[in-house]
N, C-alpha and C positions, 0 to 999 in steps of 0.2 A: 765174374760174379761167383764162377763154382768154387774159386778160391775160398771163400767164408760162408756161403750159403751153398749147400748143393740142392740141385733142381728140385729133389722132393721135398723141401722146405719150403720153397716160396707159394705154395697154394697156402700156408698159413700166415700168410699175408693177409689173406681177407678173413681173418678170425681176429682180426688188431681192434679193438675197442680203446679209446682212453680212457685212462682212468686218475684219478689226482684226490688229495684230502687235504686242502689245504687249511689248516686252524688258526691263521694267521689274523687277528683283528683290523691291524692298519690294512690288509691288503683285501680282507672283506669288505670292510667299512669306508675306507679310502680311495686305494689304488685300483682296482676292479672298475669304480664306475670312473676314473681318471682313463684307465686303458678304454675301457667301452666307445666312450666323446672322442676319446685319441684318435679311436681306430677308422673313424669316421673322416677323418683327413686324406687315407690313401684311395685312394681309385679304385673300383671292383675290379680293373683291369691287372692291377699287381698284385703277384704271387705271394702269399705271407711269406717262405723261404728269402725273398728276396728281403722283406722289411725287417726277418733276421740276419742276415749278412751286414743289410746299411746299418744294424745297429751295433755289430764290430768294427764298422769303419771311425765310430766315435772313441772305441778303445783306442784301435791303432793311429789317432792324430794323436790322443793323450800320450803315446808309445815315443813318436816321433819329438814330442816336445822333449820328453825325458832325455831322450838321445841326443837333441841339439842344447839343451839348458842344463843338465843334469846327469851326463855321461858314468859317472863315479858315485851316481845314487846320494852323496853326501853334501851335493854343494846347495847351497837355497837359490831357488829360480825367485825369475821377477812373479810378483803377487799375482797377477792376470793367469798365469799359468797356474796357481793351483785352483783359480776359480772355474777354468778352462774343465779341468779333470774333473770336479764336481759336476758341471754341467755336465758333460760324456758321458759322466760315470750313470747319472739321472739320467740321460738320454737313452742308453745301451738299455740297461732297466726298464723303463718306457717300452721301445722296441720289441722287445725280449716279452712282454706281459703281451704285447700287442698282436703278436703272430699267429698268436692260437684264438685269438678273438675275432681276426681276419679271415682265419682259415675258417671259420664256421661261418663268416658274413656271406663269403665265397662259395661255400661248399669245398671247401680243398681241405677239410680234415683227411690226416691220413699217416701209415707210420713213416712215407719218408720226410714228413715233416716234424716229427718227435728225432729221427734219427740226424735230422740237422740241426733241428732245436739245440740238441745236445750236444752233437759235435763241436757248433759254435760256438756253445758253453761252455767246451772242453777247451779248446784254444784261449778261449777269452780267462780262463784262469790263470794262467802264466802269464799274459800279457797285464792281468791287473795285477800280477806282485812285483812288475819290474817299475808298475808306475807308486803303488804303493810305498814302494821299499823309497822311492825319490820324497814321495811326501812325509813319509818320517825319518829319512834320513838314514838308512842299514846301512848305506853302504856297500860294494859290492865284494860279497865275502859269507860269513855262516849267518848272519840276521838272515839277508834274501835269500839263503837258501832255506833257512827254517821255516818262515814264513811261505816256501812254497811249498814242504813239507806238510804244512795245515791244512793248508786251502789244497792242495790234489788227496792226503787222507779222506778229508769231507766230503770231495766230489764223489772220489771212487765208491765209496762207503754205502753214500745215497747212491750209485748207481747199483751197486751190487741188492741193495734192499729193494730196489725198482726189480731185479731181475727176478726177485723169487717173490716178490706180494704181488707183481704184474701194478703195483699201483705207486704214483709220486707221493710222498709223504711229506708236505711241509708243518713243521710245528708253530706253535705261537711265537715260535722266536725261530726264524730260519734265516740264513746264509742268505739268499736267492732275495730275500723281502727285506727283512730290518737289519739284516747284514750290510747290505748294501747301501741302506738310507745311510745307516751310521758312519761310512766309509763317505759318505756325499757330504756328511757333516763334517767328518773329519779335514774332507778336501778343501771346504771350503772354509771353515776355522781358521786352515795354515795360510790361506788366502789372505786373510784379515789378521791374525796373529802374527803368520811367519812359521817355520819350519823349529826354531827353536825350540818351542815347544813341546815335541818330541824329544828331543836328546837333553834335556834338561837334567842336570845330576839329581840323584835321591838320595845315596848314603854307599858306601865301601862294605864289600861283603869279604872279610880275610876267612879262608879258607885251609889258609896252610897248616897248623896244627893240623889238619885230615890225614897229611900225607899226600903221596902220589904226584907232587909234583906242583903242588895245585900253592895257590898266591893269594893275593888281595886284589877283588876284582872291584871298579868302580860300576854302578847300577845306575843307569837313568833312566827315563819314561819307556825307551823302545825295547828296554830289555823285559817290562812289564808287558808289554804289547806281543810279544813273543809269545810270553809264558802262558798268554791269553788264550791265543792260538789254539797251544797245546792243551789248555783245558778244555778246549772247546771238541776237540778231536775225541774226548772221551765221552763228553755227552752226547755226542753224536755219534758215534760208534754203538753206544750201550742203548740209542734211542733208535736205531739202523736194528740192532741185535733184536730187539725187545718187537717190534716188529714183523721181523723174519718169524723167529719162536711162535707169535699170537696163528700167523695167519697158516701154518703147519699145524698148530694144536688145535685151530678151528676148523680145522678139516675133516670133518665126520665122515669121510672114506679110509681114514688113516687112524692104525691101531694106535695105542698110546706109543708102543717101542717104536713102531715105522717112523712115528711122526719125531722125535727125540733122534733116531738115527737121520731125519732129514737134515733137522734142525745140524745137527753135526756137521754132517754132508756143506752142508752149506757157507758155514762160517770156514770150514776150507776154504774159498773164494777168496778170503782177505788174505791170505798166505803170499800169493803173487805176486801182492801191492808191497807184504813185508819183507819178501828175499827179494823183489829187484833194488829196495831199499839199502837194502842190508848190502849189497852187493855192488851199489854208489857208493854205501858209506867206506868200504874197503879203499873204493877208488882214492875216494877224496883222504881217507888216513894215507894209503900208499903215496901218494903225491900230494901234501898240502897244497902248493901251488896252487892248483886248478881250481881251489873254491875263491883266492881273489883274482888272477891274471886270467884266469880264462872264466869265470863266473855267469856271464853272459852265454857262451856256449852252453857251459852247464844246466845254465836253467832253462835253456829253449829245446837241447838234447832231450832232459827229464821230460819238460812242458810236451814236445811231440811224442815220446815213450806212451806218456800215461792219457795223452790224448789216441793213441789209439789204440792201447787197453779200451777206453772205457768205448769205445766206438764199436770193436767187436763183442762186446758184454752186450750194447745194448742192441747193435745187431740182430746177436743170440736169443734176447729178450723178444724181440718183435718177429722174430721168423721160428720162436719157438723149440731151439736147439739145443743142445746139454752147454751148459756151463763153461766158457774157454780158460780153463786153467793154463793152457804152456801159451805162451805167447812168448814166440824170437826176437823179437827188441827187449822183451826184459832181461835177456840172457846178454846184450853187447856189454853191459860193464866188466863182466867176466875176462871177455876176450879181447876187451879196451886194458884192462889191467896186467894181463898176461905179456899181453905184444910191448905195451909201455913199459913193463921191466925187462923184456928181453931184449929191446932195442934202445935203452939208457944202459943196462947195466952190462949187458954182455957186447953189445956193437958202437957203445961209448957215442950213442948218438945223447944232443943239451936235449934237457924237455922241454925248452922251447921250439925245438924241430921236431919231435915228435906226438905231442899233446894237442899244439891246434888242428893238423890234418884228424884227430880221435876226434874233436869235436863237430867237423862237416861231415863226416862220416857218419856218425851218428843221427843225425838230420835227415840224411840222406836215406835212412836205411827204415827210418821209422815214414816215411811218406805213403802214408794210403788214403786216394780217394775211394770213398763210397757211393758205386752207381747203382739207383736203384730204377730198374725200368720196368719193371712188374706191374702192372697194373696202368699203362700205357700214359704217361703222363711226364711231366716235366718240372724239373727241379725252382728255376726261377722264371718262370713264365706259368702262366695257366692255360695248359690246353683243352682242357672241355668247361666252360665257362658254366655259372650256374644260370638255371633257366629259371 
């Protein structure tokens, strides 16, 4: 534990309040009293942490289907299967709304239930872009990795804005709420549609007059679906930003300059998310290969990376620490790229012997559980029961 926390932090442990702002209508007016009746189903005897776990186990069958029907992201599964993944996908969602409605039925509020909340949530992001990428067809190659590139910016982003307003911000259109319905409609459209759907041609984009090398590219539904992605990473950055800025400038302790240099201070934090980026992207330019023949590594490498980024940020947040800028799994692409030209180009080793041990590796190196026993209690059981 003294590894991320040292001893005199954990007495602010019990200064952890929740705090949340949700603006969302369908999840006021709807889903709220859906979770409420839901939550009414489990036992006072189970741990909310556990009703978020079971509610990645609805992820990882949809994961597993992908794998047995749809290994190459591009083939159409039988119809049962995408209806499968909408139900899971609505189920996780369910789950996921339902843990923090238990943990107060319980009395088991508390931060290491926000720090599994999250963690879970951090896992479950890569897991739903390898099942996504099968219901619209990417592919395995730069669609799924674009598309993981959206969905982990957005995660990180809102975690980083959690870590300096101390509060969740969901808007009237958030990821977490109508992201997700949309994504259940999605599933369950290709269900009754079919997959075609997505890759359906739109029109030829000739580019070559530009220069550089560049051609005639054919565009269809999921190249839209991409581009979505990425617009969506700016409003949500700039709604992440805008945020940050309010709750510094609301600070009536803080001079106008102090609170402009925090405001600075701060937006540093997204830096880490964009050099270990930048420092993938080397990877995958130095070796094309590795974004289709090993794609799968790649994305679950990345996916464990920025899942425990965001695990020591929130951490940070909840035991009240300074900010974790250097993080050592962000730096393996560097010395993944380094060893993989000096052991193809100088030791004449294929990169197919040397590229998949870089990917177990990587896996391996980003594994950190987080034990939290402060405060004398248990992670998926309840040990002091409410009276």
């Amino acid at each position: 534990m003294g590894v991320y926390t040292p001893a005199n932090k954990l007495e602010n442990l019990k200064l952890y309040k929740y705090s949340s702002e949700d603006q969302s209508y369908v999840s006021k007016y709807i889903l709220k009293r859906y979770w409420n009746w839901f939550t009414t189903l489990f036992p006072l005897s189970m741990a909310p942490n556990l009703i978020t776990l079971l509610g990645l186990v609805f992820i990882i069958v949809s994961v597993l289907l992908v794998l047995y029907f749809d290994p190459y992201l591009d083939t159409p599964s039988p119809s049962w299967v995408y209806l499968v993944h909408a139900f899971n996908l609505f189920m996780y969602q369910t789950f996921d709304g339902c843990d923090g409605c238990h943990a107060r039925r319980t009395g088991q509020s508390g931060p290491l239930g926000e720090l599994f909340d999250h963690s879970i949530d951090a896992i479950n992001t890569t897991l739903l872009v390898i099942v996504t990428s099968s219901v619209f067809q990417f592919g395995v190659g730069y669609k799924t990795l674009f598309s993981q590139f959206s969905v982990l910016a957005n995660f990180y982003t809102s975690t980083w804005e959690t870590f300096h307003t101390h509060t969740l911000f969901l808007s009237c259109v958030s990821g977490p709420v109508e992201g997700m319905l949309l994504l259940v409609f999605c599933y369950a459209l290709t269900g009754f549609i079919g997959p075609g759907l997505w890759t359906a041609h739109l029109f030829d984009l000739d580019l070559s007059s530009l220069g550089f090398g560049l051609g005639e590219y054919s565009l269809d539904v999921s190249h839209f679906l991409i581009g979505f992605g990425f617009v969506g990473i700016y409003f949500n950055v700039a709604a992440a930003a805008g945020n940050v800025a309010k709750k510094y400038r609301s600070n009536i302790r803080l001079s106008r300059d102090t609170a402009e240099t925090e405001i600075a201070n701060a937006k540093e934090g997204l830096l880490p998310f964009a050099a270990y980026f930048v420092f993938l992207g080397f990877l995958i330019w130095s070796f094309p290969d590795v974004a289709s023949t090993y794609c799968y590594a790649l994305v679950f490498s990345t996916g464990s990376t920025m899942a425990f980024c965001v695990g020591r940020i929130i951490l940070a947040h909840l035991t009240l620490q300074d900010f974790p800028f250097f993080q050592i799994p962000t730096l393996v692409p560097i010395l993944q790229t380094f060893l993989a030209h000096y052991f193809i180009t100088f030791c004449d080793y294929r990169p197919s012997v040397v590229l998949p041990p870089w990917s177990g590796w990587h896996r391996l190196d980003n594994w950190n559980p987080h034990h939290v026993h402060f405060g004398n209690i248990y992670a998926l059981t309840i040990k002091h029961k409410k009276i």
